[in-house]
N, CA, C and O atoms as CSV, one atom per row, in Angstrom:
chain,resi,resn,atom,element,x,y,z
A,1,UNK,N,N,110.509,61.789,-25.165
A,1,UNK,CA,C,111.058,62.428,-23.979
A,1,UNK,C,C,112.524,62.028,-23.778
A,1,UNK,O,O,113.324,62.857,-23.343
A,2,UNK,N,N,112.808,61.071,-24.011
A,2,UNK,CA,C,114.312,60.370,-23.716
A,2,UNK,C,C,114.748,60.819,-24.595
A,2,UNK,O,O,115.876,60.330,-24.527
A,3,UNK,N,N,114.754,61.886,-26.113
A,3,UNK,CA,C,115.492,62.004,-26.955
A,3,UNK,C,C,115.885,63.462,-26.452
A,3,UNK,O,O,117.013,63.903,-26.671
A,4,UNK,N,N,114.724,64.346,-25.631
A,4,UNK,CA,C,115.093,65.316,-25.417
A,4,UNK,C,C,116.019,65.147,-24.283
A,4,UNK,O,O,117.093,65.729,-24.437
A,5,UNK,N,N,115.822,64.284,-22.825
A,5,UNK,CA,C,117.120,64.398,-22.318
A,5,UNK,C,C,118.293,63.864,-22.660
A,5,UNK,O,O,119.324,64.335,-22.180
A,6,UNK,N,N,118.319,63.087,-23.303
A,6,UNK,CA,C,119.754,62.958,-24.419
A,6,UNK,C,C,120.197,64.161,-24.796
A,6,UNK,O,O,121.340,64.534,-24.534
A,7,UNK,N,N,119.526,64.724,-25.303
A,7,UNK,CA,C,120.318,65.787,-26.516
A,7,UNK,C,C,120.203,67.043,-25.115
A,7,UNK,O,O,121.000,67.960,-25.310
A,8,UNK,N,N,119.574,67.169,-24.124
A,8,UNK,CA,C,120.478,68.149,-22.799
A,8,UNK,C,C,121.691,67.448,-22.539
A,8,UNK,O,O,122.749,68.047,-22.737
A,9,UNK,N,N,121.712,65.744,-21.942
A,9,UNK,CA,C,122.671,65.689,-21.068
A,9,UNK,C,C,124.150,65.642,-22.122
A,9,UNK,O,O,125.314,65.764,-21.741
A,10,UNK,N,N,123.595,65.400,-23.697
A,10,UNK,CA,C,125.285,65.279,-24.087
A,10,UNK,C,C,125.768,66.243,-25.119
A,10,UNK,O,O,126.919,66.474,-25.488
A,11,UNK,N,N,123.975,67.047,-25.721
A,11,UNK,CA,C,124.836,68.417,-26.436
A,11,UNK,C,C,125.238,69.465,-25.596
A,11,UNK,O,O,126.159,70.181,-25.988
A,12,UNK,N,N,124.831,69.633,-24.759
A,12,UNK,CA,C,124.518,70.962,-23.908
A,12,UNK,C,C,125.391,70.654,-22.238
A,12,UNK,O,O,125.270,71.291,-21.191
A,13,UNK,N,N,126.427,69.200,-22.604
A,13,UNK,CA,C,127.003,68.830,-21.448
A,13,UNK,C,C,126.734,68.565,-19.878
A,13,UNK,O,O,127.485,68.753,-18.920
A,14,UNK,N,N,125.675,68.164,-19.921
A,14,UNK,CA,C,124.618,68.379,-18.404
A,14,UNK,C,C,125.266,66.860,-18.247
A,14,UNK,O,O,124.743,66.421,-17.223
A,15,UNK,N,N,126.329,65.665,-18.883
A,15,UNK,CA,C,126.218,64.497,-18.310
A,15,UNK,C,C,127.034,64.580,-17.028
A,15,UNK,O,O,126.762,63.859,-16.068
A,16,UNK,N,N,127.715,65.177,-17.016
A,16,UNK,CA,C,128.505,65.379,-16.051
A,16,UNK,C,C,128.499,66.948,-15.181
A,16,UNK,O,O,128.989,67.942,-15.717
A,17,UNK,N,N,127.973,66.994,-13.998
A,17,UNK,CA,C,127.974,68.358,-13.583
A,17,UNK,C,C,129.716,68.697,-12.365
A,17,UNK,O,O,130.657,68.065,-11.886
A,18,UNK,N,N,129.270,69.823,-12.409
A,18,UNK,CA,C,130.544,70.046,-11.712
A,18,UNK,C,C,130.674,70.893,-10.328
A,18,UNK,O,O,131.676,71.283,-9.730
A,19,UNK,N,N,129.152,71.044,-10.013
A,19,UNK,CA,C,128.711,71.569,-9.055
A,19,UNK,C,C,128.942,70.704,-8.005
A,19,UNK,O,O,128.714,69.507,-8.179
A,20,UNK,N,N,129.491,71.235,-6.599
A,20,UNK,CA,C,129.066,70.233,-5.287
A,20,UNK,C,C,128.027,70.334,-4.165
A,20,UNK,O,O,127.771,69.688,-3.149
A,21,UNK,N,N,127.602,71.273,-4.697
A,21,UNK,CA,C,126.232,71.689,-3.439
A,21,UNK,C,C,124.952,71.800,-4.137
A,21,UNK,O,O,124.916,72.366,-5.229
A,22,UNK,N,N,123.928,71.324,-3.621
A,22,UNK,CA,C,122.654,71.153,-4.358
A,22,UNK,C,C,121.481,72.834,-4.853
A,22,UNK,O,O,120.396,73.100,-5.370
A,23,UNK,N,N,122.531,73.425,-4.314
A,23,UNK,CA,C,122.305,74.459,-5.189
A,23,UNK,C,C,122.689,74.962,-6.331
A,23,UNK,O,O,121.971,75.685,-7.021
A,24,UNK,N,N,124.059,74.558,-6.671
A,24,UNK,CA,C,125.421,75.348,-7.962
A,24,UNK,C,C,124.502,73.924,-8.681
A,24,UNK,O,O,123.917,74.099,-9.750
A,25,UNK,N,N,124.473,73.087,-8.255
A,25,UNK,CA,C,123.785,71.727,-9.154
A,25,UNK,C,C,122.200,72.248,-10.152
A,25,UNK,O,O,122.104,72.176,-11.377
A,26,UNK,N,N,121.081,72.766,-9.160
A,26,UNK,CA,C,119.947,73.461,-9.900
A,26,UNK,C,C,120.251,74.237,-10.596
A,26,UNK,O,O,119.632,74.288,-11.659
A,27,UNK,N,N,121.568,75.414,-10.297
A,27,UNK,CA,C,121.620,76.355,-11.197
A,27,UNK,C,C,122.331,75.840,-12.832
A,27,UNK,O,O,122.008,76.226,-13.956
A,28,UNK,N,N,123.216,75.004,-12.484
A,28,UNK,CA,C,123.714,74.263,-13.851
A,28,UNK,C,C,122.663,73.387,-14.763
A,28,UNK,O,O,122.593,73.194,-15.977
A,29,UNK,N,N,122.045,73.038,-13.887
A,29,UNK,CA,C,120.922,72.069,-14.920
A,29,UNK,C,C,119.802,73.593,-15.603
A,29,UNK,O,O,119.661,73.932,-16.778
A,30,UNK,N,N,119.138,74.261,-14.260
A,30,UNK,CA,C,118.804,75.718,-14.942
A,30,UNK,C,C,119.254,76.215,-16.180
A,30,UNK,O,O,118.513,76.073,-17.152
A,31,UNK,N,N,120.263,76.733,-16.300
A,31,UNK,CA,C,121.038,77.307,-17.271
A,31,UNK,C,C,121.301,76.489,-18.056
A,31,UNK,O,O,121.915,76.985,-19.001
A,32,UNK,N,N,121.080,75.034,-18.185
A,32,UNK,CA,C,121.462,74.442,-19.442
A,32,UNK,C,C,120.021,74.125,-20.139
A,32,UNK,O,O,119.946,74.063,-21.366
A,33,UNK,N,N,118.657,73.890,-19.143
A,33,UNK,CA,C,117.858,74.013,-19.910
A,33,UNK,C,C,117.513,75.330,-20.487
A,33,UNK,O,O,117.234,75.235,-21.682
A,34,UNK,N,N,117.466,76.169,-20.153
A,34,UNK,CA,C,117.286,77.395,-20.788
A,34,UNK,C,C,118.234,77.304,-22.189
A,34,UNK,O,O,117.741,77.552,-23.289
A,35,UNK,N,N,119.489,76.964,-22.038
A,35,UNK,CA,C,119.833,77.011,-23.505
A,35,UNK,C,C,119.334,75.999,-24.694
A,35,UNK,O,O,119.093,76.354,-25.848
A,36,UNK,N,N,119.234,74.740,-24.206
A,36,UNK,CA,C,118.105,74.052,-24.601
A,36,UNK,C,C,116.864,74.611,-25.152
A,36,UNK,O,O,116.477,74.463,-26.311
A,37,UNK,N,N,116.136,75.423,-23.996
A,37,UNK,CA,C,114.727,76.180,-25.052
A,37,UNK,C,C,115.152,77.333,-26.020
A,37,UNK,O,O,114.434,77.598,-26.985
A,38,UNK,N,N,116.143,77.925,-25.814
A,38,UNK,CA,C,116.945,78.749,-26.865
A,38,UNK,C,C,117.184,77.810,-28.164
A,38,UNK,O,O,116.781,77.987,-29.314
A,39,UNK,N,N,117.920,76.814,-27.656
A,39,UNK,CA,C,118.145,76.471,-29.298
A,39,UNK,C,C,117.090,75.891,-29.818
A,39,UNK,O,O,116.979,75.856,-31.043
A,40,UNK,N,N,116.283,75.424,-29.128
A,40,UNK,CA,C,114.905,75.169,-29.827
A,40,UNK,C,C,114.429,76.144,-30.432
A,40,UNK,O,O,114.092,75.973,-31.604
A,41,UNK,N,N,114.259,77.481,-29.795
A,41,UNK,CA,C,113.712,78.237,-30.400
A,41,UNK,C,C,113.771,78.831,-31.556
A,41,UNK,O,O,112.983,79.248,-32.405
A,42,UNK,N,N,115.274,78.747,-31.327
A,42,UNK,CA,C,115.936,79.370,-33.097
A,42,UNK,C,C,115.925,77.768,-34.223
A,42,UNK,O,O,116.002,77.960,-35.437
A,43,UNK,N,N,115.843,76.523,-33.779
A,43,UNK,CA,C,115.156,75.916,-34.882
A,43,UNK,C,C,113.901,76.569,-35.190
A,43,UNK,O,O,113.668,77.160,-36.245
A,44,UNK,N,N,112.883,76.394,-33.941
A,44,UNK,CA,C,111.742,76.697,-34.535
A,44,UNK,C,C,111.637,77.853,-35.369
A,44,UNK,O,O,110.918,77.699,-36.356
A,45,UNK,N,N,112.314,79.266,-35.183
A,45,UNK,CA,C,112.309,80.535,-36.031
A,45,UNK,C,C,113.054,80.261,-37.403
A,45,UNK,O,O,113.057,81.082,-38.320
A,46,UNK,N,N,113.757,78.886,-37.465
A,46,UNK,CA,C,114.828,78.685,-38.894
A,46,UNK,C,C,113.733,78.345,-39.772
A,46,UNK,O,O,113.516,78.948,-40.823
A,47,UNK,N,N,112.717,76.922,-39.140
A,47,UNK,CA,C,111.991,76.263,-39.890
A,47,UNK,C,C,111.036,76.746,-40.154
A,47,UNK,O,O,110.313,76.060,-40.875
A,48,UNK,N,N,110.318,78.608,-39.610
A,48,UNK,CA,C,109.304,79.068,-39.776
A,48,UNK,C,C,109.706,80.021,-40.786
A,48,UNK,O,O,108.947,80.032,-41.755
A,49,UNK,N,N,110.760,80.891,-40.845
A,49,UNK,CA,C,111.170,81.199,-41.805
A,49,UNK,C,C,111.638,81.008,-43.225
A,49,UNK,O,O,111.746,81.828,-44.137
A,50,UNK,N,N,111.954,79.368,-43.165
A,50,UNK,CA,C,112.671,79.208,-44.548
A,50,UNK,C,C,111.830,77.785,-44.954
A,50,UNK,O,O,112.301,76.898,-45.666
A,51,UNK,N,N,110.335,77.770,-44.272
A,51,UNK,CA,C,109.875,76.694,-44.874
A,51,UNK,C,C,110.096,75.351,-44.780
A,51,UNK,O,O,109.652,74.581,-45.632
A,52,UNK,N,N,111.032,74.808,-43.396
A,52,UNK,CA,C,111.575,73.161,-43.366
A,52,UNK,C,C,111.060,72.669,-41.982
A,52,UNK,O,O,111.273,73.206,-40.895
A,53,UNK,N,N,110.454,71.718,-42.196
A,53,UNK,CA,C,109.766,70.812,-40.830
A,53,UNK,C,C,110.986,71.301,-39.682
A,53,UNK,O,O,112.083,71.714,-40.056
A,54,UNK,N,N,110.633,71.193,-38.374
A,54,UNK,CA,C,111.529,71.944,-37.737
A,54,UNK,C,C,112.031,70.510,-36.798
A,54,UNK,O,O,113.065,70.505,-36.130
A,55,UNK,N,N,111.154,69.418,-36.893
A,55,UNK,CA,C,111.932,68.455,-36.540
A,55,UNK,C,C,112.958,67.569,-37.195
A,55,UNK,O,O,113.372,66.539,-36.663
A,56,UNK,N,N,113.377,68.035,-38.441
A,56,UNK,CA,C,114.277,67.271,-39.251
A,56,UNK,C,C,115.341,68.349,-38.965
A,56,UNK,O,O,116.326,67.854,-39.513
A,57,UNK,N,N,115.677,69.343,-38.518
A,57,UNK,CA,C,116.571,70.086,-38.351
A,57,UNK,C,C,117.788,69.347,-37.377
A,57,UNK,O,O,117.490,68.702,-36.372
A,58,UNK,N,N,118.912,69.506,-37.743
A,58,UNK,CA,C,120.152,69.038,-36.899
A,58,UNK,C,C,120.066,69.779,-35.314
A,58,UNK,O,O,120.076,71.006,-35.404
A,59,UNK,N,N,120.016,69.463,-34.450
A,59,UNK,CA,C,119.948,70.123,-32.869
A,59,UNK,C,C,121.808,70.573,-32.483
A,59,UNK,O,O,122.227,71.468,-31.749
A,60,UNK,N,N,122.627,69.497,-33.349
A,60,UNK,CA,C,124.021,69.288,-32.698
A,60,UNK,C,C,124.187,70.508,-33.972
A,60,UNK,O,O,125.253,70.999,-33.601
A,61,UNK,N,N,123.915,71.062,-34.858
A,61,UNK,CA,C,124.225,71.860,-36.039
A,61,UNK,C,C,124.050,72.893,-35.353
A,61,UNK,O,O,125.022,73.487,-34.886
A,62,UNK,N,N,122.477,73.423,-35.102
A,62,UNK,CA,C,122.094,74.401,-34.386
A,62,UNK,C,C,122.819,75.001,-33.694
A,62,UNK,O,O,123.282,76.105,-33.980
A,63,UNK,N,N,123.175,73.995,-32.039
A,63,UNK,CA,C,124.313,74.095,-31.118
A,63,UNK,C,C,125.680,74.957,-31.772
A,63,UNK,O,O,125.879,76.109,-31.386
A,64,UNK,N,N,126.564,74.337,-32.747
A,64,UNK,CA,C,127.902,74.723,-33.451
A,64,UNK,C,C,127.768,76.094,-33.963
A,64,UNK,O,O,128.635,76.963,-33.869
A,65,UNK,N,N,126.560,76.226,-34.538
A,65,UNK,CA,C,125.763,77.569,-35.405
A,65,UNK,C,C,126.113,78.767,-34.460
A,65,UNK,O,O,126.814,79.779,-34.484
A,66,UNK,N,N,125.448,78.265,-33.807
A,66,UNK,CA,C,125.071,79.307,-32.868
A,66,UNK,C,C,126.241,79.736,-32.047
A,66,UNK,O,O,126.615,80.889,-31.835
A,67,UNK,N,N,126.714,78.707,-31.656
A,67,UNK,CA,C,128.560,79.074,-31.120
A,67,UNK,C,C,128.999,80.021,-31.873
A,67,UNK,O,O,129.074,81.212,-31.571
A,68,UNK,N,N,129.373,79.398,-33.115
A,68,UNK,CA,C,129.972,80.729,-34.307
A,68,UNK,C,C,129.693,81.949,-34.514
A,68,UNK,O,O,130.296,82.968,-34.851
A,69,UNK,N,N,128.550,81.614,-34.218
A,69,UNK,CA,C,127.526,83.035,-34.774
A,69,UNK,C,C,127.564,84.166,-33.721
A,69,UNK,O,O,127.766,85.332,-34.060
A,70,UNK,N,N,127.337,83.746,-32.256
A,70,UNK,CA,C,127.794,84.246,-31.145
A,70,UNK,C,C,128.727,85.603,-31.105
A,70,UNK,O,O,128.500,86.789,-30.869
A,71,UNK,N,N,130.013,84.751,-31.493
A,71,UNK,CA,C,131.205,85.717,-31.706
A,71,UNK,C,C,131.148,86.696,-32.257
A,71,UNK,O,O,131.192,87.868,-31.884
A,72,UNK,N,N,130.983,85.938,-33.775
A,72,UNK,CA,C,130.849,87.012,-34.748
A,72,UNK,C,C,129.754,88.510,-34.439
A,72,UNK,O,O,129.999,89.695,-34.663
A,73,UNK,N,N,128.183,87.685,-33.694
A,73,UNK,CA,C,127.694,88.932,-33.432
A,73,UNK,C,C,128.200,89.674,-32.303
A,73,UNK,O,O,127.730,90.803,-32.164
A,74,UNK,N,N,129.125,89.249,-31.401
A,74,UNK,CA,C,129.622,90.118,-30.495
A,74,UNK,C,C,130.868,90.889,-30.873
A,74,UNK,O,O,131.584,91.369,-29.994
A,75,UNK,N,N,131.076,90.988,-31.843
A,75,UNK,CA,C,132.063,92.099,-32.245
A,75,UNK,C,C,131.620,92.677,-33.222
A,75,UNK,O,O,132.429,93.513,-33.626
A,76,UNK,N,N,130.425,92.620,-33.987
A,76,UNK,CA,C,130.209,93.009,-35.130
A,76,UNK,C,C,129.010,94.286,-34.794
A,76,UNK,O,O,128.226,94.364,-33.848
A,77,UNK,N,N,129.208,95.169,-35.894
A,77,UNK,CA,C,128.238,96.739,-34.918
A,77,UNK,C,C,127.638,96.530,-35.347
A,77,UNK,O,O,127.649,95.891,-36.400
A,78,UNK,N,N,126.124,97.264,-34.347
A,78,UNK,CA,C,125.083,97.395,-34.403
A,78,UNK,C,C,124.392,96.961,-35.960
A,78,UNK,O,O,123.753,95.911,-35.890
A,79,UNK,N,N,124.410,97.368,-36.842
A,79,UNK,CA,C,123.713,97.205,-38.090
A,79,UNK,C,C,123.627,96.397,-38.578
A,79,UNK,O,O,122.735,96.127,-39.383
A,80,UNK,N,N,124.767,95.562,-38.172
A,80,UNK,CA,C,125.149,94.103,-39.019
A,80,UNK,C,C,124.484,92.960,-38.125
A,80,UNK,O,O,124.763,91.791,-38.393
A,81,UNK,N,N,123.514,93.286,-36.949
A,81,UNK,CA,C,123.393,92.246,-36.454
A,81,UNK,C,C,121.976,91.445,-36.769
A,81,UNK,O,O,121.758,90.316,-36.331
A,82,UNK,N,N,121.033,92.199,-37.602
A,82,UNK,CA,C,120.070,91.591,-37.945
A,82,UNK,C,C,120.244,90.976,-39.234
A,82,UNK,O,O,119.488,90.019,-39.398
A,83,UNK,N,N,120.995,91.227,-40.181
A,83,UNK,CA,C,121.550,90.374,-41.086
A,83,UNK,C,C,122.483,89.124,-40.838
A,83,UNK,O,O,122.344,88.326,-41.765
A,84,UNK,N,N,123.579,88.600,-39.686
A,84,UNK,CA,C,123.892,88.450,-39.134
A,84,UNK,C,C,122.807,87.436,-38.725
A,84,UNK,O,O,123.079,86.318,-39.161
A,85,UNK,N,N,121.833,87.477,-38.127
A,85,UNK,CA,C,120.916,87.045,-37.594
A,85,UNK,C,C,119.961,85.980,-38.513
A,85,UNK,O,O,119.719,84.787,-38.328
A,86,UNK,N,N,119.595,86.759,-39.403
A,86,UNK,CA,C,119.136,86.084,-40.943
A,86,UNK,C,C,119.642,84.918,-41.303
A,86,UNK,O,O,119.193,83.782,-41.449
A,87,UNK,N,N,121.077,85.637,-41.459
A,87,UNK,CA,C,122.062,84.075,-41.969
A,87,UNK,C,C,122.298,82.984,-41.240
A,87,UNK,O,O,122.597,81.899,-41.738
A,88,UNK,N,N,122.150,83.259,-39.707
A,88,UNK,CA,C,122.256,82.318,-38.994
A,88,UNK,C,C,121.074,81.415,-39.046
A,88,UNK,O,O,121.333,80.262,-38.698
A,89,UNK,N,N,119.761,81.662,-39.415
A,89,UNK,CA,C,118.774,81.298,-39.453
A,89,UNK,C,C,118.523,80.639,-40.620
A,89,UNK,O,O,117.788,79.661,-40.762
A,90,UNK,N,N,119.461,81.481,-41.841
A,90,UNK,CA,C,119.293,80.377,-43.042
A,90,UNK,C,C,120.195,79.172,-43.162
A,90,UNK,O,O,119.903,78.261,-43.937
A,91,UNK,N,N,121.266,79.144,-42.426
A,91,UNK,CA,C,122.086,78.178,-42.219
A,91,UNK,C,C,121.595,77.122,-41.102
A,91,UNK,O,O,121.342,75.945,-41.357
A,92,UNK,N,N,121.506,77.670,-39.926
A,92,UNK,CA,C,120.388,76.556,-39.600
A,92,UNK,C,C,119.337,76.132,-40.180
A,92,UNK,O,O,119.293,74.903,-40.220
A,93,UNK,N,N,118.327,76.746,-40.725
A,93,UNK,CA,C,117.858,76.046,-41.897
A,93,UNK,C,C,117.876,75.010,-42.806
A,93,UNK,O,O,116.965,74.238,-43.103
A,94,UNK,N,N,119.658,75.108,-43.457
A,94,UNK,CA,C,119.705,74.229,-44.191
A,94,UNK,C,C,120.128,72.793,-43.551
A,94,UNK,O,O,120.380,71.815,-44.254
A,95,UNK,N,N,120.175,72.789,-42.089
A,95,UNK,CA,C,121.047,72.118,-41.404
A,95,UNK,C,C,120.531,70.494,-41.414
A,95,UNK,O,O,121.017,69.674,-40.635
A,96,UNK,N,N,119.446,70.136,-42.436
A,96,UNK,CA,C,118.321,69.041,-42.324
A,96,UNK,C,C,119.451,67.731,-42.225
A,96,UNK,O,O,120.575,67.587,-42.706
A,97,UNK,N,N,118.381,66.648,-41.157
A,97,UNK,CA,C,118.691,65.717,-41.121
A,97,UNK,C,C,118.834,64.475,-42.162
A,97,UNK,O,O,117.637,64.587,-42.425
A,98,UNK,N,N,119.196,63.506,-42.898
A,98,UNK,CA,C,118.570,63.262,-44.072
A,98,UNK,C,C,117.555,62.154,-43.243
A,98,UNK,O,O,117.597,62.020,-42.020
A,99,UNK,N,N,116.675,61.420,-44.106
A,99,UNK,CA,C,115.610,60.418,-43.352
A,99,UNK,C,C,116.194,59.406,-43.922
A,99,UNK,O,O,116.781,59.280,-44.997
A,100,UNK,N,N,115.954,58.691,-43.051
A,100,UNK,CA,C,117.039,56.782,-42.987
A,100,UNK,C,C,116.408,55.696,-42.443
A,100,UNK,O,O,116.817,55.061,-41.471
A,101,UNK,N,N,115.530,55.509,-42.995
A,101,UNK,CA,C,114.422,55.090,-42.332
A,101,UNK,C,C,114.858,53.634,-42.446
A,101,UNK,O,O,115.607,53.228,-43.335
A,102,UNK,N,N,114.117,52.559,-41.076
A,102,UNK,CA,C,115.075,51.266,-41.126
A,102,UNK,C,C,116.279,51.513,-40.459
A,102,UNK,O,O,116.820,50.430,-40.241
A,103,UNK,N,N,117.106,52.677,-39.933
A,103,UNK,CA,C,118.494,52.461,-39.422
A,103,UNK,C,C,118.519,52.405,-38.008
A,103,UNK,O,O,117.863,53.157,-37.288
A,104,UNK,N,N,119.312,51.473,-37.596
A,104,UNK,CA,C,118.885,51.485,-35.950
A,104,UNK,C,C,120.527,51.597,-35.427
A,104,UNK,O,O,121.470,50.891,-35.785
A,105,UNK,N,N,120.522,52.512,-34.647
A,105,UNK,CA,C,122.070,52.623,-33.715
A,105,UNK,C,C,121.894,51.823,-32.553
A,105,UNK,O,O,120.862,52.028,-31.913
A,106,UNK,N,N,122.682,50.957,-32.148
A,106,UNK,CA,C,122.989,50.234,-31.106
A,106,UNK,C,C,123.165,51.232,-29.900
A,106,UNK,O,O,123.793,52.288,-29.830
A,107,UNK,N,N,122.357,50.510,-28.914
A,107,UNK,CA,C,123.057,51.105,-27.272
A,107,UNK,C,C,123.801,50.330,-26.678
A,107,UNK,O,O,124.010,49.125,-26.539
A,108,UNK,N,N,124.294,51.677,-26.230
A,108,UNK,CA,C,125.564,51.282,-25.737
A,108,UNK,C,C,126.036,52.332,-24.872
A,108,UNK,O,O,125.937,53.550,-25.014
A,109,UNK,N,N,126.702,51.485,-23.717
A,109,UNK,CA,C,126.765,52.984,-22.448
A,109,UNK,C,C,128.334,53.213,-23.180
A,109,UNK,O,O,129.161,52.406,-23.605
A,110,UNK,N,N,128.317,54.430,-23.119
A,110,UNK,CA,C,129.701,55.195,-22.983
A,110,UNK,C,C,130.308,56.286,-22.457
A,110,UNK,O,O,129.504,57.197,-22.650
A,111,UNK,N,N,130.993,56.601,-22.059
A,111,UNK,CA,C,131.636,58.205,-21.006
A,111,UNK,C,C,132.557,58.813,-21.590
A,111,UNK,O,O,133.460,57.981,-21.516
A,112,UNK,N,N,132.923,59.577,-22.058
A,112,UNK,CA,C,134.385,59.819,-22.236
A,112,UNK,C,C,134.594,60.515,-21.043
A,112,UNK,O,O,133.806,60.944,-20.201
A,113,UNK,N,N,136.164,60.551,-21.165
A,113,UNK,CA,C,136.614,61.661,-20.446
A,113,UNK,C,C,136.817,62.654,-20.428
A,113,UNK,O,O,137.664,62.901,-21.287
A,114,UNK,N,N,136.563,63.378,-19.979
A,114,UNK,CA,C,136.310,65.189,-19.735
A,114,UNK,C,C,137.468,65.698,-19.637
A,114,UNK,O,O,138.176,65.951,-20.612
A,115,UNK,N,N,137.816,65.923,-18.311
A,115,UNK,CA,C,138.924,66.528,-17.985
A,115,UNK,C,C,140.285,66.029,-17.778
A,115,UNK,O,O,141.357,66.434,-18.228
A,116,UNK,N,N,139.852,64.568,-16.597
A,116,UNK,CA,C,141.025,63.772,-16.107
A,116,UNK,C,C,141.247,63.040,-16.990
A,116,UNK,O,O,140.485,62.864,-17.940
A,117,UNK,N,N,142.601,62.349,-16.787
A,117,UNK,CA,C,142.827,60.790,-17.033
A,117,UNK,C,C,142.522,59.729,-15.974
A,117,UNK,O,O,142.697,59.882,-14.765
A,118,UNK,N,N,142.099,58.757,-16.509
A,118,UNK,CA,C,142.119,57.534,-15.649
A,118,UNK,C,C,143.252,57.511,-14.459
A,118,UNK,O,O,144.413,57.876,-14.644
A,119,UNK,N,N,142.793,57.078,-13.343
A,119,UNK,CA,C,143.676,56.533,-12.137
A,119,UNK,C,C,143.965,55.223,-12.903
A,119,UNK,O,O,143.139,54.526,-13.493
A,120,UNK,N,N,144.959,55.072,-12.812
A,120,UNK,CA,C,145.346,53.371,-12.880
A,120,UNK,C,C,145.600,52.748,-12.139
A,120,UNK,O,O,145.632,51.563,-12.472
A,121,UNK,N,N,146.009,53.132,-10.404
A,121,UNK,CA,C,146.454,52.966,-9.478
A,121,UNK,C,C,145.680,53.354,-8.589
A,121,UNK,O,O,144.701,53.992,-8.977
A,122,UNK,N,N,145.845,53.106,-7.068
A,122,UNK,CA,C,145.376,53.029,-6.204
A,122,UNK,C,C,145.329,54.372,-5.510
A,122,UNK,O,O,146.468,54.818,-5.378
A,123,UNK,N,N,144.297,55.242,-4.975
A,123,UNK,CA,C,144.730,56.864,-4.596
A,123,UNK,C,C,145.936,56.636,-3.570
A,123,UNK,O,O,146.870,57.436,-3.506
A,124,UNK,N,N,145.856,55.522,-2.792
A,124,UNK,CA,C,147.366,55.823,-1.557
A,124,UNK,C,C,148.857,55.811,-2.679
A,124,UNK,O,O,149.833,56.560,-2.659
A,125,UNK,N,N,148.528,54.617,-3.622
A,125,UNK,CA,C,149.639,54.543,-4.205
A,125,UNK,C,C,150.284,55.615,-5.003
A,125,UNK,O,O,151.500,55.806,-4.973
A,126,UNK,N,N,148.917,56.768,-6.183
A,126,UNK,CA,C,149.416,57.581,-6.427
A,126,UNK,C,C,149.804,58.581,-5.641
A,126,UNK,O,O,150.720,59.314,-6.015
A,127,UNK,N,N,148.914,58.855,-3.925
A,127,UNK,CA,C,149.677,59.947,-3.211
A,127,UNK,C,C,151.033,59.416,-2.823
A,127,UNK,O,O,151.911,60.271,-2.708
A,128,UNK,N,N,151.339,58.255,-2.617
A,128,UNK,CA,C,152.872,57.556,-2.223
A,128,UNK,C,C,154.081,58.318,-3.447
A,128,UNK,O,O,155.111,58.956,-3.232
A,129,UNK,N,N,153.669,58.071,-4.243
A,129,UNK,CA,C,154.539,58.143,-5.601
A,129,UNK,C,C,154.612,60.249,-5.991
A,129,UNK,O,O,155.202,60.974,-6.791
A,130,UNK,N,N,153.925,60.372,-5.202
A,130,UNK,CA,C,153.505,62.122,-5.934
A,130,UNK,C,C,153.828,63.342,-4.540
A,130,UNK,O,O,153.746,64.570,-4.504
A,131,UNK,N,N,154.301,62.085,-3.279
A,131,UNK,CA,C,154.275,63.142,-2.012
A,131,UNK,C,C,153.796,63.662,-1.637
A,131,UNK,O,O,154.281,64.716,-1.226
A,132,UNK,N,N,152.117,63.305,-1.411
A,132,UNK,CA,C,151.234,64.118,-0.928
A,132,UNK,C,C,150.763,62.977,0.209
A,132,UNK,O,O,150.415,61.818,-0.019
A,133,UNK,N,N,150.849,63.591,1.370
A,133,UNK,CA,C,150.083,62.886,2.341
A,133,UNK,C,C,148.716,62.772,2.626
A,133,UNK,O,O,147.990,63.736,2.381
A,134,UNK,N,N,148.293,61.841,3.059
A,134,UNK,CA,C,147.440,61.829,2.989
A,134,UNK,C,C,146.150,62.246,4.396
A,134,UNK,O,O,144.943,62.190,4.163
């Protein structure tokens, strides 16, 4: 269970929301699980199609895949999109994890930063310095 909310809160960007009312908040977590059961789903249709355990499949591959693929099917006509579709499925496909068995990653909290930079200073001091009253 903790691997699946991992891989919402930091492929699918749910660590940080950007909503301020506890509604825009449900709808962001909403919409990110839903893409979540989407990309599950198209593992599961990669690994049913091309024969590969569907839990050794890359989730962060999937994610990128599917970005790409996106585009391409939104400009590309009608005919081309079930082929299109195929390939995306055989490329996720090949997207396998290798097995490493014995390897252990350290925890460790980390954040990056998103949007801002760090305050280094104090908010009066940067409104002092920037002319904004407060």
């Amino acid at each position: 269970m903790e691997g699946l909310i991992g891989e919402i809160k930091i492929w699918l960007g749910a660590d940080v929301l950007r909503s301020k009312t506890v509604e825009g908040t449900r709808k962001e977590l909403y919409a990110r699980i839903i893409a979540f059961n989407l990309i599950r789903w198209l593992i599961l249709k990669a690994a049913e199609e091309h024969g590969e355990a569907a839990d050794r499949i890359s989730f962060a591959a999937t994610v990128r895949l599917r970005a790409a693929f996106s585009l391409k099917m939104s400009t590309a006509p009608f005919w081309m999109l079930p082929l299109l579709y195929g390939e995306l499925l055989e490329k996720i496909a090949g997207s396998i994890v290798p097995c490493r068995p014995g390897r252990v990653d350290p925890r460790m909290k980390r954040r990056d930063q998103k949007h801002y930079p760090i305050l280094k200073i104090s908010r009066a001091e940067w409104r002092a310095l920037n002319g904004i009253a407060a």
